[in-house]
PDB file with SEQRES, HELIX, SHEET and CRYST1 records, atoms N, CA, C and O in Angstrom:
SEQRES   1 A   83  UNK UNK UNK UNK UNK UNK UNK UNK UNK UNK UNK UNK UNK          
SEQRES   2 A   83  UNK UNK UNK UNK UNK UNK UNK UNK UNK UNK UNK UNK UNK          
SEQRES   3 A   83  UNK UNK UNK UNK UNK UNK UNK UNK UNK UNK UNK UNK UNK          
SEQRES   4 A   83  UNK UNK UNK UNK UNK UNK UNK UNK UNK UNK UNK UNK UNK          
SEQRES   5 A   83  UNK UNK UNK UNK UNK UNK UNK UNK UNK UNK UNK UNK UNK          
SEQRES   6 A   83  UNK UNK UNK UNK UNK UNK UNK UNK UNK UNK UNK UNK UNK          
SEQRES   7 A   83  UNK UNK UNK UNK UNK                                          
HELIX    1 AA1 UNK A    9  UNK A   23  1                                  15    
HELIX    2 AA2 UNK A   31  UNK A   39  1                                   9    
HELIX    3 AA3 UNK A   45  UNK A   52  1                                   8    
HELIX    4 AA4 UNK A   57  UNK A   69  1                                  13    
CRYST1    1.000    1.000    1.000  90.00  90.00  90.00 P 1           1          
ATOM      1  N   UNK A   1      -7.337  18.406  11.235  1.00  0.00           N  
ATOM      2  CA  UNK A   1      -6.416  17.689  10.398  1.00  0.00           C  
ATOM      3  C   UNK A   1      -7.049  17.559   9.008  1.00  0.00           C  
ATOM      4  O   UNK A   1      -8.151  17.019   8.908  1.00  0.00           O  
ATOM      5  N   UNK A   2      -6.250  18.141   7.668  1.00  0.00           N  
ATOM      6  CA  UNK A   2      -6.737  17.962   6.619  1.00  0.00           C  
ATOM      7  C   UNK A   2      -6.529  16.683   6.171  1.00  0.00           C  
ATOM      8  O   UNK A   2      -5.392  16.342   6.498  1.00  0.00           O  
ATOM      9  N   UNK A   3      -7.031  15.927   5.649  1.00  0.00           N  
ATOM     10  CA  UNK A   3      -6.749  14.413   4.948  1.00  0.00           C  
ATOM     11  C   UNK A   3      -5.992  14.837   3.744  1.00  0.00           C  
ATOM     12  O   UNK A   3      -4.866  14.373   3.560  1.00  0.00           O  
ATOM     13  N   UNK A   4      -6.511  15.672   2.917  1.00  0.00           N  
ATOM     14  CA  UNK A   4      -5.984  15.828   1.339  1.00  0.00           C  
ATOM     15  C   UNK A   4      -4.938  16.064   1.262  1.00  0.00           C  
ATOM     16  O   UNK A   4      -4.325  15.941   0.201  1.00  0.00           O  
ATOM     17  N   UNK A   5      -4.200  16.633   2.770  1.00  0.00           N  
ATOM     18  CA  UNK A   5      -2.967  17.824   2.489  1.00  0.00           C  
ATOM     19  C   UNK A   5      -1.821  16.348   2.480  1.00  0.00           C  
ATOM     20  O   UNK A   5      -0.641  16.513   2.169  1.00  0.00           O  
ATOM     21  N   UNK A   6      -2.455  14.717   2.924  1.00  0.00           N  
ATOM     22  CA  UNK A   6      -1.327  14.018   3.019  1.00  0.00           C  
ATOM     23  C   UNK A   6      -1.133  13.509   2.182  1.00  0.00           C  
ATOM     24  O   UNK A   6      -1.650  14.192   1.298  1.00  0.00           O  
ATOM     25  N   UNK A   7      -0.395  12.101   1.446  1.00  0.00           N  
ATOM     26  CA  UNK A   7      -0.089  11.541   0.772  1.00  0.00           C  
ATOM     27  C   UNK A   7      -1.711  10.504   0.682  1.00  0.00           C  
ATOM     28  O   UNK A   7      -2.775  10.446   1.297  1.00  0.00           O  
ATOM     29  N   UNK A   8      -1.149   9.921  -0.307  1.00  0.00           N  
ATOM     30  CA  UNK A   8      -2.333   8.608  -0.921  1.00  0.00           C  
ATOM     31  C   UNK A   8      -1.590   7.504   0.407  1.00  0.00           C  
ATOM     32  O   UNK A   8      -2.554   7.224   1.119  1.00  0.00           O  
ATOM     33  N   UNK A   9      -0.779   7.055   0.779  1.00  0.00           N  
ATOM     34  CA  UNK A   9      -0.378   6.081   1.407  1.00  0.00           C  
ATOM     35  C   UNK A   9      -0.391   6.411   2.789  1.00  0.00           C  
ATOM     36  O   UNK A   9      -0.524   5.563   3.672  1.00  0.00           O  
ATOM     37  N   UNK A  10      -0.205   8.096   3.071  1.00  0.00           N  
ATOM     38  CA  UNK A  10      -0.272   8.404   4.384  1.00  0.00           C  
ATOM     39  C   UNK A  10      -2.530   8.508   5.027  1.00  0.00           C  
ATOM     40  O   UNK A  10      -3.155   8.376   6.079  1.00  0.00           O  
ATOM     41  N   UNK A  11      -2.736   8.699   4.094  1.00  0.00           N  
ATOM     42  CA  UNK A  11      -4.747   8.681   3.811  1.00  0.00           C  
ATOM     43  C   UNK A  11      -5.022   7.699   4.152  1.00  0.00           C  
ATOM     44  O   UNK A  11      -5.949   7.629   4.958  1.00  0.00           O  
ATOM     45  N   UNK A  12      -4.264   6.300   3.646  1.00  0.00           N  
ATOM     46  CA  UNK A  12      -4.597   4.766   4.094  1.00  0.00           C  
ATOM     47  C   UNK A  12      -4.477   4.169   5.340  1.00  0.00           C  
ATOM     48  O   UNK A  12      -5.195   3.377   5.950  1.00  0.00           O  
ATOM     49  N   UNK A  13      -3.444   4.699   5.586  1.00  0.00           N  
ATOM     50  CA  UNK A  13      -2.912   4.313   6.813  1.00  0.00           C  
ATOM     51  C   UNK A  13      -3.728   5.403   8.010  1.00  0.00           C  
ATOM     52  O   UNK A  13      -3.593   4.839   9.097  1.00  0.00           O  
ATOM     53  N   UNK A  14      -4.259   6.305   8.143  1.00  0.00           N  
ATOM     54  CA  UNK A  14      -5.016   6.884   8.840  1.00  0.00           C  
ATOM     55  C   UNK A  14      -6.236   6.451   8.785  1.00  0.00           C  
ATOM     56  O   UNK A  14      -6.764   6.277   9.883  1.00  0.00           O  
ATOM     57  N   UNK A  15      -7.069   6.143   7.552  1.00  0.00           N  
ATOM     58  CA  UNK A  15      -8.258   5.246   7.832  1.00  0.00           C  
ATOM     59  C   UNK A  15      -8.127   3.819   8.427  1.00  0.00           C  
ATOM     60  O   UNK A  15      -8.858   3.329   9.288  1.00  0.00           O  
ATOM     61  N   UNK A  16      -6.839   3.117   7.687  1.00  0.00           N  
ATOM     62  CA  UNK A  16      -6.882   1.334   8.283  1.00  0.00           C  
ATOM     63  C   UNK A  16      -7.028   1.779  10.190  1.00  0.00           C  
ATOM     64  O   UNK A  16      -7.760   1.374  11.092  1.00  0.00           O  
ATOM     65  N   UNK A  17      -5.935   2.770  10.112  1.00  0.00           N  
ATOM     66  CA  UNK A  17      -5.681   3.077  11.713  1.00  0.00           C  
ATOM     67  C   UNK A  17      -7.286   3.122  12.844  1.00  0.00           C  
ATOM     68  O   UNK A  17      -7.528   2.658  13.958  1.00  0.00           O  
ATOM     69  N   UNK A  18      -8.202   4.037  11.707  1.00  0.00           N  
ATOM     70  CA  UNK A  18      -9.420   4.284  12.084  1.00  0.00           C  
ATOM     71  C   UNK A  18     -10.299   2.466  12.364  1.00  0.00           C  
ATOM     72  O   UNK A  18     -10.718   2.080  13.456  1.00  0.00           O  
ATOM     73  N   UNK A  19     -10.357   1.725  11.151  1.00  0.00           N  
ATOM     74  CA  UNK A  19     -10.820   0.987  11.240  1.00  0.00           C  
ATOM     75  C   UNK A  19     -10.614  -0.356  12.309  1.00  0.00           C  
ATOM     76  O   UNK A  19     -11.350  -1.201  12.818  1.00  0.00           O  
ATOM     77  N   UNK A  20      -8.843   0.056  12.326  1.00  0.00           N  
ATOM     78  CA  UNK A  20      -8.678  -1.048  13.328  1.00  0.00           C  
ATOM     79  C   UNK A  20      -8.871  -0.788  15.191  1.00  0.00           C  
ATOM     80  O   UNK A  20      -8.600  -1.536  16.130  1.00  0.00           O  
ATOM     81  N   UNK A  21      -9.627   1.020  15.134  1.00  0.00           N  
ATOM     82  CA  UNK A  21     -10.091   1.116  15.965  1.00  0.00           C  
ATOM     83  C   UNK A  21     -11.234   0.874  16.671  1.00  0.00           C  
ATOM     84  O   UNK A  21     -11.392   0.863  17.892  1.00  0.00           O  
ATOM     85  N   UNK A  22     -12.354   0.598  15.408  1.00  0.00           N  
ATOM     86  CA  UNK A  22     -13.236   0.261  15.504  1.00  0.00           C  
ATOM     87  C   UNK A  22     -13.511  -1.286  15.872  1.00  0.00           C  
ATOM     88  O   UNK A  22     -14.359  -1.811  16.594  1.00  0.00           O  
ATOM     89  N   UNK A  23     -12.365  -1.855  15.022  1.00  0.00           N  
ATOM     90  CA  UNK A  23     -12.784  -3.583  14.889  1.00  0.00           C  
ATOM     91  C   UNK A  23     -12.468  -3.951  16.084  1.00  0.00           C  
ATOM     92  O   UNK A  23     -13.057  -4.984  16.402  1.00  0.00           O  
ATOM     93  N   UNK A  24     -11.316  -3.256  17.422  1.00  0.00           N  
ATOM     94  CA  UNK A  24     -11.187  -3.603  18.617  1.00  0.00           C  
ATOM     95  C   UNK A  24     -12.000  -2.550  19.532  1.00  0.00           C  
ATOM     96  O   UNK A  24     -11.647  -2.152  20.643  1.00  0.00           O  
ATOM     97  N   UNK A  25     -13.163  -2.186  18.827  1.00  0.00           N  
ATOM     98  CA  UNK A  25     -14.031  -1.282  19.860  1.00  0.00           C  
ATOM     99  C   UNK A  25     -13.312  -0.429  20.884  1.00  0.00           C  
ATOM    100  O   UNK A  25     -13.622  -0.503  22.073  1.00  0.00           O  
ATOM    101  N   UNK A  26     -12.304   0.424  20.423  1.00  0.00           N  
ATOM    102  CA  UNK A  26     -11.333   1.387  20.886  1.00  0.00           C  
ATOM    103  C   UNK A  26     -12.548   2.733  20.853  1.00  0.00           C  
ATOM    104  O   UNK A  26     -13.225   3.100  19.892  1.00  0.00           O  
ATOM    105  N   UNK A  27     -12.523   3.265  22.229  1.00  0.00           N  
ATOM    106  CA  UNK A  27     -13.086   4.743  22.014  1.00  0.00           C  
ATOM    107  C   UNK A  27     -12.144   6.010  21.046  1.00  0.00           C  
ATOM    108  O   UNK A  27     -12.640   7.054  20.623  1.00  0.00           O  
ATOM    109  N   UNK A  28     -10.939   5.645  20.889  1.00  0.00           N  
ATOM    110  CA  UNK A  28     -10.002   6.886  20.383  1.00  0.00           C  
ATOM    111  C   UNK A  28      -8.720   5.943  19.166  1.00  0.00           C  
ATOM    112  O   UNK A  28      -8.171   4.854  19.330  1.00  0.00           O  
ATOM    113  N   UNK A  29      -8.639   6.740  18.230  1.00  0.00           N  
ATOM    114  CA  UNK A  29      -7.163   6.276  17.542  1.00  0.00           C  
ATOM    115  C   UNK A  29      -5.996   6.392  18.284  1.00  0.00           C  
ATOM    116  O   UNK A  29      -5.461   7.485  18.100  1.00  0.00           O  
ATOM    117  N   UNK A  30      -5.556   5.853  18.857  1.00  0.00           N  
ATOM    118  CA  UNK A  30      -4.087   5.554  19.584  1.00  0.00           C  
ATOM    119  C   UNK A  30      -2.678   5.909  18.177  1.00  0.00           C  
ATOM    120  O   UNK A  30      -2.971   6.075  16.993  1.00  0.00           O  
ATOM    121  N   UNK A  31      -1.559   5.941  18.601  1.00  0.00           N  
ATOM    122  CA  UNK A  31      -0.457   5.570  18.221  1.00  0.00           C  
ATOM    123  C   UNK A  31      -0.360   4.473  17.860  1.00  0.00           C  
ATOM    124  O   UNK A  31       0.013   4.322  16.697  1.00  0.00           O  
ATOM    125  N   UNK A  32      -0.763   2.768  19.017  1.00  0.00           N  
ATOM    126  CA  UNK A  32      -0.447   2.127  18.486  1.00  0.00           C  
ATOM    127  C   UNK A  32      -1.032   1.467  17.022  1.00  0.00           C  
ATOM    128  O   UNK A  32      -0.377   0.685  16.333  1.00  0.00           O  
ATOM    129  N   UNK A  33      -2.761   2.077  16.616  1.00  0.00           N  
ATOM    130  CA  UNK A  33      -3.149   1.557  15.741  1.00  0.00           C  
ATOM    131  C   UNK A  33      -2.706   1.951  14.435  1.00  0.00           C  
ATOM    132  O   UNK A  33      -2.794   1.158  13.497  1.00  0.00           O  
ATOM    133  N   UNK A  34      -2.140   3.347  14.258  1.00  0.00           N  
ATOM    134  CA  UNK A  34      -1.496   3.898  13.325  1.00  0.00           C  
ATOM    135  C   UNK A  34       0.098   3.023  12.773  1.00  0.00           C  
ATOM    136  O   UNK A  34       0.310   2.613  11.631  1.00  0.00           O  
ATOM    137  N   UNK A  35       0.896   2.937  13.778  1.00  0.00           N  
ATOM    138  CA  UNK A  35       1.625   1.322  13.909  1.00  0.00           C  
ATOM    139  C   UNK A  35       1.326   0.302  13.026  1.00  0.00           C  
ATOM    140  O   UNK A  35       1.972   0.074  12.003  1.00  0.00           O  
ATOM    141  N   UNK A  36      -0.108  -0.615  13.584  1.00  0.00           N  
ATOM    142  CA  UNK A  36      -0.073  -1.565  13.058  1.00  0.00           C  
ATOM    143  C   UNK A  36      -0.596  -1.422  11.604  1.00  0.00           C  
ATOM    144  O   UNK A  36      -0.469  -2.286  10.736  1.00  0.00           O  
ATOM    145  N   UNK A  37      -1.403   0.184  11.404  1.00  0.00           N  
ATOM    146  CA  UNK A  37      -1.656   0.060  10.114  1.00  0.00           C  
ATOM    147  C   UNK A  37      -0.560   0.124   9.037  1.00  0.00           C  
ATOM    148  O   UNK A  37      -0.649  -0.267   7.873  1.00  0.00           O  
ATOM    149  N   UNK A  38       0.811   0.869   9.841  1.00  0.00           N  
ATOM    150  CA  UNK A  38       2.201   0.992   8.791  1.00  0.00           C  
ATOM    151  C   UNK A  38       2.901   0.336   8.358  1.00  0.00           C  
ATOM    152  O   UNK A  38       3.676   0.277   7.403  1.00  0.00           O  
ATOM    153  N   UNK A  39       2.484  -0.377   9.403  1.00  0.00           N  
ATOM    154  CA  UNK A  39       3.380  -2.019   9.334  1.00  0.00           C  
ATOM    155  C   UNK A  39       2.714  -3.106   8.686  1.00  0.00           C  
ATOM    156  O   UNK A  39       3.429  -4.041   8.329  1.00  0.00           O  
ATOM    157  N   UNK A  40       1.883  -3.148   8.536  1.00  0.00           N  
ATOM    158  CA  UNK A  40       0.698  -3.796   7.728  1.00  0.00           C  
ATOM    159  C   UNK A  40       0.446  -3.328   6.321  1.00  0.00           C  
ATOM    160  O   UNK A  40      -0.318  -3.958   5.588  1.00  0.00           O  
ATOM    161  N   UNK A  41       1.137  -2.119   5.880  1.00  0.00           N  
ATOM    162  CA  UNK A  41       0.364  -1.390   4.539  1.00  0.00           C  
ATOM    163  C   UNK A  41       1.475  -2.194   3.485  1.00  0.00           C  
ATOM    164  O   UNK A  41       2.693  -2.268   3.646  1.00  0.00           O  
ATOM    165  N   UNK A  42       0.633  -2.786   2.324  1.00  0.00           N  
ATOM    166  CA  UNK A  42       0.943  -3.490   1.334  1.00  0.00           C  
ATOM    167  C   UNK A  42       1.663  -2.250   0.546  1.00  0.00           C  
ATOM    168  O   UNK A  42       0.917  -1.339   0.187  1.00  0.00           O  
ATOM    169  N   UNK A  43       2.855  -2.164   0.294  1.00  0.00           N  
ATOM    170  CA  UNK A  43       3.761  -1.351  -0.809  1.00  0.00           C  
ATOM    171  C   UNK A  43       3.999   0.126  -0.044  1.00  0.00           C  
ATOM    172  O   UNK A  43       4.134   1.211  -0.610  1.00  0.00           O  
ATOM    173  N   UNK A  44       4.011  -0.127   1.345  1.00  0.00           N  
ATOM    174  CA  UNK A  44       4.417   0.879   2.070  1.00  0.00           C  
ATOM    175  C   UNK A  44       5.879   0.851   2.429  1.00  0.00           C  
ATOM    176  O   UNK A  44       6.461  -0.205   2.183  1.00  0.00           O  
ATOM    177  N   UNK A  45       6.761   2.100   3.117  1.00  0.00           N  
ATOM    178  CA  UNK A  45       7.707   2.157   3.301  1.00  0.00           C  
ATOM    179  C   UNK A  45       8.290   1.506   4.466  1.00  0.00           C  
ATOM    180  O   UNK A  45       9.439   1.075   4.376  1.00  0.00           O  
ATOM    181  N   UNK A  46       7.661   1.390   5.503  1.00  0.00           N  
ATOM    182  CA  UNK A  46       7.755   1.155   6.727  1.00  0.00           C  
ATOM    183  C   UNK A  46       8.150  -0.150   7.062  1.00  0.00           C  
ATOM    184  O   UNK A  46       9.033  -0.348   7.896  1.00  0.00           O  
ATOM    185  N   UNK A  47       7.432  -1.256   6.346  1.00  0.00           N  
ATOM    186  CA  UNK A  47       8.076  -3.247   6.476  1.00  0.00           C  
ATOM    187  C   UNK A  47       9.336  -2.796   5.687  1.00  0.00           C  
ATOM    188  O   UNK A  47      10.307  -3.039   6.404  1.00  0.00           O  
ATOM    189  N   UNK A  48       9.686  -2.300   4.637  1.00  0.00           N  
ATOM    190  CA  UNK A  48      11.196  -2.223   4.248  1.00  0.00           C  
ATOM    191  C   UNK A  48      12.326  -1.202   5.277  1.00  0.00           C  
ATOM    192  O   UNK A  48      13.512  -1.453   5.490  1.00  0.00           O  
ATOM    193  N   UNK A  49      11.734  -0.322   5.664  1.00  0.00           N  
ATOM    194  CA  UNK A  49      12.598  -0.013   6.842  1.00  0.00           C  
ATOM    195  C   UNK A  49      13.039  -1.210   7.656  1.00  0.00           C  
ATOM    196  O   UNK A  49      14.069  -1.876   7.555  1.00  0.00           O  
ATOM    197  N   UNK A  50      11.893  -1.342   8.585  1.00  0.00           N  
ATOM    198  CA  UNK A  50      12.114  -2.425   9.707  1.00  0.00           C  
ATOM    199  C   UNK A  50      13.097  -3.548   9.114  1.00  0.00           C  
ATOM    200  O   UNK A  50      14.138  -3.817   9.714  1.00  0.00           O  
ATOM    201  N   UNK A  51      12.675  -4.312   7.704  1.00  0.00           N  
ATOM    202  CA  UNK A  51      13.866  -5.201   7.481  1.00  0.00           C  
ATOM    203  C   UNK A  51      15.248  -4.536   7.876  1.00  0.00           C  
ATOM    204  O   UNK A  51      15.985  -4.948   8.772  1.00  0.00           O  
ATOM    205  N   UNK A  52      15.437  -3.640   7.211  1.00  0.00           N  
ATOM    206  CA  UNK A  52      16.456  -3.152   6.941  1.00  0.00           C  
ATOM    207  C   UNK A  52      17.186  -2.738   8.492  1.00  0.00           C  
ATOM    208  O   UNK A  52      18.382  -2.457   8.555  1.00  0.00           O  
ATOM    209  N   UNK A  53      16.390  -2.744   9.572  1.00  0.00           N  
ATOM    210  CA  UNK A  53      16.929  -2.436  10.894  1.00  0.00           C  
ATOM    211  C   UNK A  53      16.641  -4.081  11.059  1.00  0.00           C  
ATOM    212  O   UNK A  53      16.340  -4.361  12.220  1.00  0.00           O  
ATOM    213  N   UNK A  54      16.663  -5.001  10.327  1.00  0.00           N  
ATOM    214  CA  UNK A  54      16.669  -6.598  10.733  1.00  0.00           C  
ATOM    215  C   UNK A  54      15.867  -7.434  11.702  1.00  0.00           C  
ATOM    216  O   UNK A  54      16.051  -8.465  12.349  1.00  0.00           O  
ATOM    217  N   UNK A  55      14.613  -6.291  11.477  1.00  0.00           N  
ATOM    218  CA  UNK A  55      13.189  -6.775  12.239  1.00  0.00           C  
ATOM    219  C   UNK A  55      12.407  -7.433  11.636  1.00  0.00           C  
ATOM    220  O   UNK A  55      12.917  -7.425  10.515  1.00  0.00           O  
ATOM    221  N   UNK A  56      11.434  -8.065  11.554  1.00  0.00           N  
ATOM    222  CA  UNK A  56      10.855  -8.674  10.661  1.00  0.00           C  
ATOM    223  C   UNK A  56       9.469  -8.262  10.932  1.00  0.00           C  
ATOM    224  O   UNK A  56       8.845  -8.562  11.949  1.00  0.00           O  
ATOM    225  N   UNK A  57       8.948  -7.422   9.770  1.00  0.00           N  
ATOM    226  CA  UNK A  57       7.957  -6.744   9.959  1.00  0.00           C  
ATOM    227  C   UNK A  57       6.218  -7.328  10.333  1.00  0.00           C  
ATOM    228  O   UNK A  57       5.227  -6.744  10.771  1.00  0.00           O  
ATOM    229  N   UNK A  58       6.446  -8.537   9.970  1.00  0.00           N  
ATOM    230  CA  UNK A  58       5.387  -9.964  10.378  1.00  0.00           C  
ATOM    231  C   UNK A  58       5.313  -9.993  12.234  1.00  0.00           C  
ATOM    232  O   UNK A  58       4.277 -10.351  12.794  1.00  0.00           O  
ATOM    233  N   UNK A  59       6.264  -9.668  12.836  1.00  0.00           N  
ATOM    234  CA  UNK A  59       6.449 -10.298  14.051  1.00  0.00           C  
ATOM    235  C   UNK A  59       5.944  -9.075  14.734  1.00  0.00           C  
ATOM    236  O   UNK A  59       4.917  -9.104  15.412  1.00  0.00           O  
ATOM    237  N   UNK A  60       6.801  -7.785  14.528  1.00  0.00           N  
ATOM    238  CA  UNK A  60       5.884  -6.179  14.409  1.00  0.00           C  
ATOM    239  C   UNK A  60       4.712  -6.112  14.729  1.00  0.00           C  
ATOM    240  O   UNK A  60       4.297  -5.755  15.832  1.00  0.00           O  
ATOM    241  N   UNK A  61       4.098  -6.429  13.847  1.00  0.00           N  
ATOM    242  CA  UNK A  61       3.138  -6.121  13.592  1.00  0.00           C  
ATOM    243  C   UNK A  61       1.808  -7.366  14.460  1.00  0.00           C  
ATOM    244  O   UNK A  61       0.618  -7.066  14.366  1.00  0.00           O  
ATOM    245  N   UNK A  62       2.086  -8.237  14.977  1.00  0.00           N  
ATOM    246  CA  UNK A  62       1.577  -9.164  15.570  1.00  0.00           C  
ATOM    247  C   UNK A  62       1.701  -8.872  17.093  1.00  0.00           C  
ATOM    248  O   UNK A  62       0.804  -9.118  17.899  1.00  0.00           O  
ATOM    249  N   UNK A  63       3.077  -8.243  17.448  1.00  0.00           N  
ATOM    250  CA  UNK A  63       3.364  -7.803  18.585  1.00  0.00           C  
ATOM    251  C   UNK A  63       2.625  -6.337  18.597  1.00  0.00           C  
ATOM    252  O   UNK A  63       2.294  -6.362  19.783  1.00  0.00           O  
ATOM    253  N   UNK A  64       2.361  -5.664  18.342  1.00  0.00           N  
ATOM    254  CA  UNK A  64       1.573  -4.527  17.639  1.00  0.00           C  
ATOM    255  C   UNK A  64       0.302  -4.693  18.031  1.00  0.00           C  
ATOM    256  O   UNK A  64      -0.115  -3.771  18.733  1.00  0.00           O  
ATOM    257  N   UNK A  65      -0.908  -6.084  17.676  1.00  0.00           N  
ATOM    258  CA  UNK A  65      -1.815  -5.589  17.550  1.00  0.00           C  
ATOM    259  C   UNK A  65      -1.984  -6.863  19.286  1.00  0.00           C  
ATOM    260  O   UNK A  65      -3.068  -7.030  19.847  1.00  0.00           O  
ATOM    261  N   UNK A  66      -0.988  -7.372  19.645  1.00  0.00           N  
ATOM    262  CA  UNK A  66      -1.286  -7.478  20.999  1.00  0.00           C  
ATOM    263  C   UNK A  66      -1.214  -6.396  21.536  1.00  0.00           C  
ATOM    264  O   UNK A  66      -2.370  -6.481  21.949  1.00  0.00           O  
ATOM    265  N   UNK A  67      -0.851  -5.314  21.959  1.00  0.00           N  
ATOM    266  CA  UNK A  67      -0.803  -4.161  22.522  1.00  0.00           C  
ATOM    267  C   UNK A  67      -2.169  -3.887  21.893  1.00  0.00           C  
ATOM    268  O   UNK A  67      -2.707  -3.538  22.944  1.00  0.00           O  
ATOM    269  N   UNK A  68      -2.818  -3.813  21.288  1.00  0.00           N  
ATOM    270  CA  UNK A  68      -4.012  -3.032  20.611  1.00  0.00           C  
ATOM    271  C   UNK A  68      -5.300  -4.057  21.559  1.00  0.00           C  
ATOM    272  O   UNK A  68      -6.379  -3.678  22.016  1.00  0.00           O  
ATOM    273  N   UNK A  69      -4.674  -5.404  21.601  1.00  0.00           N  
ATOM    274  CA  UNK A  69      -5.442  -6.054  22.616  1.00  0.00           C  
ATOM    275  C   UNK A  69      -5.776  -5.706  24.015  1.00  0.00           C  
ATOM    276  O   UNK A  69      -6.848  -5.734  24.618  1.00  0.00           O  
ATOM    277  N   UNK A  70      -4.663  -5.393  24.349  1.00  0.00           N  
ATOM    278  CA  UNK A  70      -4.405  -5.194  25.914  1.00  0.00           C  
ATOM    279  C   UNK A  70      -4.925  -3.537  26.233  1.00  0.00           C  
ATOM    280  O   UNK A  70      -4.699  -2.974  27.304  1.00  0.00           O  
ATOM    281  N   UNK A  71      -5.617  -2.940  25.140  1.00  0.00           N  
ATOM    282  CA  UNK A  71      -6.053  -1.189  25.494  1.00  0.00           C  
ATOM    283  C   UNK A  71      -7.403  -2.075  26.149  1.00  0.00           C  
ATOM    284  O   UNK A  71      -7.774  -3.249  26.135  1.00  0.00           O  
ATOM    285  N   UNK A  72      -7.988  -0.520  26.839  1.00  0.00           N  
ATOM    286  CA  UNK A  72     -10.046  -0.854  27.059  1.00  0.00           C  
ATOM    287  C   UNK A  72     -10.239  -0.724  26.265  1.00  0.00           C  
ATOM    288  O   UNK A  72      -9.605  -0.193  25.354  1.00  0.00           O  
ATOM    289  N   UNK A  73     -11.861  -1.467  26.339  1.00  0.00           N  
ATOM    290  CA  UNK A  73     -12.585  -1.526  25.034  1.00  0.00           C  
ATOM    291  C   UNK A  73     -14.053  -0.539  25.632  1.00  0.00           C  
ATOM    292  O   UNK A  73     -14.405  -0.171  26.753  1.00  0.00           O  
ATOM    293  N   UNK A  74     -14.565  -0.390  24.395  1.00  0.00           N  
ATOM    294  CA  UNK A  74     -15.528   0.594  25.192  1.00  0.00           C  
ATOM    295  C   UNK A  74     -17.058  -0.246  24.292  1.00  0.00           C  
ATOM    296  O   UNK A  74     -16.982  -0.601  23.115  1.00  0.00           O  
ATOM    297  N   UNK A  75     -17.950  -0.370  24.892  1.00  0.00           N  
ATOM    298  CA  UNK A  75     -18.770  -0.999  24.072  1.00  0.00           C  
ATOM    299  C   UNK A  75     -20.086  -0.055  24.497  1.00  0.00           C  
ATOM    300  O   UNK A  75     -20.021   0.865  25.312  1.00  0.00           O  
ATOM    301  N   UNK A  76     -21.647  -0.587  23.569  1.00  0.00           N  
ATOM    302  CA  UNK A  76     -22.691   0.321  23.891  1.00  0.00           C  
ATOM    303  C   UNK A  76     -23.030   1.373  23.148  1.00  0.00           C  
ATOM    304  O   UNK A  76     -22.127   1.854  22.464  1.00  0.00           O  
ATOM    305  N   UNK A  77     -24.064   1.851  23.096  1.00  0.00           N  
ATOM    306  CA  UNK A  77     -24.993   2.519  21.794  1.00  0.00           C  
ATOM    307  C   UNK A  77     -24.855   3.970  22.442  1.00  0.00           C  
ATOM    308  O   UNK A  77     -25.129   4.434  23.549  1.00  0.00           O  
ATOM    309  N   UNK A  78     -24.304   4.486  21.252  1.00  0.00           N  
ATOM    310  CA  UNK A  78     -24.754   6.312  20.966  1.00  0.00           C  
ATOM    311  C   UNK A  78     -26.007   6.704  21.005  1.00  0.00           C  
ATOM    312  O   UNK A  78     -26.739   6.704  20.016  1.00  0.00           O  
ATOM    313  N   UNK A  79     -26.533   7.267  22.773  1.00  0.00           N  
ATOM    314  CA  UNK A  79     -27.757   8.094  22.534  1.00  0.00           C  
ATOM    315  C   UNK A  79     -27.608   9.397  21.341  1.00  0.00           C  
ATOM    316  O   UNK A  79     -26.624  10.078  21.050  1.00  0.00           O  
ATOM    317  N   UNK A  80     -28.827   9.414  20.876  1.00  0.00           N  
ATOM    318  CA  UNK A  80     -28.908  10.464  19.984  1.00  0.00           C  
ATOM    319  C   UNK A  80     -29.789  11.517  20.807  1.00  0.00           C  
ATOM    320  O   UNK A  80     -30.653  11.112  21.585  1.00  0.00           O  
ATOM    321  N   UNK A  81     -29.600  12.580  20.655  1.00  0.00           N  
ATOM    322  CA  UNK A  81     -29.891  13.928  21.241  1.00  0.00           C  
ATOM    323  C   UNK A  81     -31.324  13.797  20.930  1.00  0.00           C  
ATOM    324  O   UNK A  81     -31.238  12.782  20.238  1.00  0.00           O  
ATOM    325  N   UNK A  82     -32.380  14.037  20.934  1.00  0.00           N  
ATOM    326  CA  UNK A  82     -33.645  14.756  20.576  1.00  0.00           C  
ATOM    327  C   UNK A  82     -33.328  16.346  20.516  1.00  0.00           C  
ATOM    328  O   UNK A  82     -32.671  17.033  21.298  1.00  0.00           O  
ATOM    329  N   UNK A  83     -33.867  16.623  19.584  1.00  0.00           N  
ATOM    330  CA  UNK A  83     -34.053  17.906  19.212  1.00  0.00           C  
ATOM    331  C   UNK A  83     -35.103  18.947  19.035  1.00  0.00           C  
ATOM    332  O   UNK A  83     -34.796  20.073  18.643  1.00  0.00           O  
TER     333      UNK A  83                                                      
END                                                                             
């Protein structure tokens, strides 16, 4: 996957996605973290959609990162190879 080939807003939302994989010690980026990062992105398209389907993108996104709760968590240190 090239990063450059996407947008500036689509770049953000693939790192927040990254980070909020990390901050719930997720072994892999899911779907749902990409989610909460869209729904979460300040001057993104995605909370004005959802209004507009008469969701409220606050509630989304809270319901969102309970699901991000409820994945495994994977915890524990990366052996490094000797070489």
């Amino acid at each position: 996957m090239n990063l450059n080939k996407f947008t500036e807003k689509a770049q953000e939302a693939v790192m927040t996605a990254q980070n909020l994989a990390s901050e719930f010690n997720h072994s892999e980026i899911v779907p749902e973290h990409l989610l909460v990062a869209l729904v979460e992105q300040s001057g993104g398209i995605v909370p004005s959609i959802l209004r507009k389907l008469t969701l409220e993108p606050a509630r989304v996104a809270q319901e969102s990162r309970a699901l991000l709760k409820s994945l495994p968590q994977a915890y524990g240190k990366i052996k490094k190879k000797r070489v």
